[in-house]
C-alpha positions in Angstrom: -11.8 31.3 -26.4 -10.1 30.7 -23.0 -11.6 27.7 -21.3 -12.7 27.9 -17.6 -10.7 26.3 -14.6 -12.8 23.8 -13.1 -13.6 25.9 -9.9 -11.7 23.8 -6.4 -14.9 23.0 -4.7 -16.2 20.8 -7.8 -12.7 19.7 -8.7 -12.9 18.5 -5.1 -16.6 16.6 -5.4 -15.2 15.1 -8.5 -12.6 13.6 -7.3 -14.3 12.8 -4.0 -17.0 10.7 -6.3 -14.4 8.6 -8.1 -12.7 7.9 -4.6 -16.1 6.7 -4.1 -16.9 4.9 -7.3 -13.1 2.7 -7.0 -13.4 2.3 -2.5 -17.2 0.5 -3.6 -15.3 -1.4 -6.4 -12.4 -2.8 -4.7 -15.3 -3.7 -1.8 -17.6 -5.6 -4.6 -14.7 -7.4 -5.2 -13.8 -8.5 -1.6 -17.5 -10.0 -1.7 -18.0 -13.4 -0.4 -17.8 -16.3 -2.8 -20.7 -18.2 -4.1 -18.5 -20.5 -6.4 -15.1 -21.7 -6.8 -14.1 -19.4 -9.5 -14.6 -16.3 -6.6 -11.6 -17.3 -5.6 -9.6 -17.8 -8.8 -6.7 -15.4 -9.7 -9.2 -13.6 -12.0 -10.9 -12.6 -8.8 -8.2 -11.9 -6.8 -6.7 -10.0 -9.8 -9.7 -7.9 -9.5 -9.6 -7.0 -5.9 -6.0 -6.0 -6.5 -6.9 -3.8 -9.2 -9.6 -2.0 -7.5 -7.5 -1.3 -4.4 -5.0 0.3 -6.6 -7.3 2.1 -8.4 -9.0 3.8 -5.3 -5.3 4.1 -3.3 -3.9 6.2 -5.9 -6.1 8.7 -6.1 -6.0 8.6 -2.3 -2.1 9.4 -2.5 -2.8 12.3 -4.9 -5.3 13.6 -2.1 -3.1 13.3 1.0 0.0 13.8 -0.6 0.3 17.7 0.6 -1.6 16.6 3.9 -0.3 16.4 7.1 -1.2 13.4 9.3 -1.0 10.1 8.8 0.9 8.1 5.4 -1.4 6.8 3.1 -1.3 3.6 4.0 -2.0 4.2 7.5 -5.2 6.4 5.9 -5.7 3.5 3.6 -5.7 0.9 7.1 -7.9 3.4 8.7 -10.6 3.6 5.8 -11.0 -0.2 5.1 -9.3 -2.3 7.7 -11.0 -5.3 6.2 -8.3 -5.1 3.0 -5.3 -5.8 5.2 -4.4 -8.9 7.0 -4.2 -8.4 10.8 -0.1 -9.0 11.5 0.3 -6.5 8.5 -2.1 -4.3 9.8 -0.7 -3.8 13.5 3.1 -4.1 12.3 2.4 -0.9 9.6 0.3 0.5 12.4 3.2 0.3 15.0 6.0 1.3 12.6 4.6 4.2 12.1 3.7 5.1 15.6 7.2 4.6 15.9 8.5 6.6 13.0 5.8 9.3 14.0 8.1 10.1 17.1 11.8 10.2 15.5 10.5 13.3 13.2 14.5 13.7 12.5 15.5 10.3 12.3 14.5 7.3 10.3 13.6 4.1 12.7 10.8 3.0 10.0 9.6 2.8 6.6 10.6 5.7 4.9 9.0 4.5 1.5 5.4 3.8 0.7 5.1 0.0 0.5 2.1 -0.6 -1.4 3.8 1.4 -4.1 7.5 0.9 -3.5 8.0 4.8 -4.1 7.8 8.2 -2.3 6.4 9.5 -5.1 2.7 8.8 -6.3 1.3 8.4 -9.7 -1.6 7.3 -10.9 -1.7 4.4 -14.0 -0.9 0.7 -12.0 -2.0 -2.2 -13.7 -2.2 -5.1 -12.4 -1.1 -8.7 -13.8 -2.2 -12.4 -13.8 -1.5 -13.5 -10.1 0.6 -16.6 -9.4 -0.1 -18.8 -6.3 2.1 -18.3 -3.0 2.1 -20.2 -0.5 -1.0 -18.5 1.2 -2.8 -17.3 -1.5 -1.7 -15.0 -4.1 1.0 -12.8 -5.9 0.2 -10.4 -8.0 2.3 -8.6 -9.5 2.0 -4.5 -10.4 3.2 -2.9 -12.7 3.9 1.1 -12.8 5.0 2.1 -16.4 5.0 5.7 -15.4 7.8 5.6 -13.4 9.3 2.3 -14.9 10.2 4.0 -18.5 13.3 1.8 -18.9 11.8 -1.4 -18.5 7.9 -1.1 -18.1 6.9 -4.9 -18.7 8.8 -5.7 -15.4 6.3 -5.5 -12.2 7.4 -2.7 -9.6 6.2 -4.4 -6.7 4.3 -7.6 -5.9 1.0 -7.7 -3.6 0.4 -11.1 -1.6 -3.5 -11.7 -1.3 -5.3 -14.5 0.4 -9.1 -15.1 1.2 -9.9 -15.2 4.5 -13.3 -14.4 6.5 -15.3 -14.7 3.3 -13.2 -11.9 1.5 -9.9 -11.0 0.3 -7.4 -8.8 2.3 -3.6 -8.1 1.7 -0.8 -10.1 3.3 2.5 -8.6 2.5 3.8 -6.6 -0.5 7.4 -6.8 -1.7 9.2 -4.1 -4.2 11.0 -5.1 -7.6 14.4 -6.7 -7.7 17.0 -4.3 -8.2 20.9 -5.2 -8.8 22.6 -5.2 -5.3 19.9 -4.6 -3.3 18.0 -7.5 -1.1 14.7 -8.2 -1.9 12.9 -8.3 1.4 9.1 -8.2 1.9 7.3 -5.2 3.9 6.8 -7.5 6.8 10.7 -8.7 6.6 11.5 -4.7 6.3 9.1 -4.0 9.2 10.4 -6.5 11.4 14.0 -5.7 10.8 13.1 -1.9 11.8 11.5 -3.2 15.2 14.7 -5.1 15.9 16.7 -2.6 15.8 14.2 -0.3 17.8 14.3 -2.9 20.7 18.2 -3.2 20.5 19.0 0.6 20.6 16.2 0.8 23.2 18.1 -1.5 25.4 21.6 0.3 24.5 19.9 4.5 24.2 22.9 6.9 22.5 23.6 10.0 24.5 20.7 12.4 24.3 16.8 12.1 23.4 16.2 12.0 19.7 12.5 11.0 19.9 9.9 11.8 21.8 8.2 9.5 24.2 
């Protein structure tokens, strides 16, 4: 007996109605507090969790797309998940990179997942405090084979407004290789946008 491919336009609903089902998760869990265990790592655990859950079946969705990253899609969709500063300086990277199609003048990596290349499986661990909130860290033990009990990048949380939203992220240690946050990354990427601004090489790369 041969089984049946799922035809595209229901594979599509389906996967449209889990989007759905982990976006109203990761919102429940943004929900403002009514006690001080809202706010405990458990909590913000959860909101971590959710978000990963719905963003990477985003990734698997947009992935062939052309448009915006994810994370700008992700921004776009729920706003109230991402701190302002992180927000605008993704936003403006992007805006930036979006012009230099043949050079690279901004994140050429997806931040929330410290990877070009999506999968689905993150779980995410007990949170530790930071100096703002939270840390979390994430593991990805698809793509981690070698040492999957190590995190593969950290999210920074912190409750603000009555809900939690996303601060920074920050990808793995790696031998030889400086561990610097997304906003650290994003800010060194405007720096040098401003200095070779000031100092243009011969020609027009980018547009605008």
């Amino acid at each position: 007996m041969k089984l049946r491919s799922v035809p595209l336009a229901f594979a599509a609903v389906g996967l449209v109605a889990v989007m759905l089902v982990a976006s109203n998760r990761a919102n429940a869990a943004t929900r403002v507090p009514t006690t001080a265990s809202e706010r405990s790592p458990e909590s913000a655990q959860r909101f971590v969790q959710a978000f990963y859950d719905w963003y990477s079946l985003i990734t698997m969705k947009t992935s062939r797309d052309p448009g915006p990253p994810d994370r700008i899609v992700a921004i776009r969709m729920h706003p109230e998940w991402f701190a302002p500063p992180l927000s605008r300086a993704l936003q403006r990277d992007w805006a930036a990179q979006d012009k230099c199609l043949n050079y690279i003048v901004g994140l050429d990596w997806d931040p929330f997942l410290n990877s070009q290349d999506p999968n689905l499986g993150y779980q995410v661990g007990r949170p530790t405090k930071s100096s703002s909130g939270y840390k979390a860290p994430v593991f990805n033990r698809g793509a981690n084979i070698d040492h999957p009990d190590q995190p593969w990048v950290f999210a920074f949380v912190a409750f603000r407004a009555g809900h939690w939203e996303f601060t920074d992220f920050m990808p793995r240690a790696e031998p030889g290789v400086v561990q610097a946050t997304t906003m650290q990354s994003l800010a060194l990427f405007r720096r040098d946008r401003i200095a070779k601004a000031a100092h243009p090489a011969p020609g027009k790369p980018c547009r605008g």
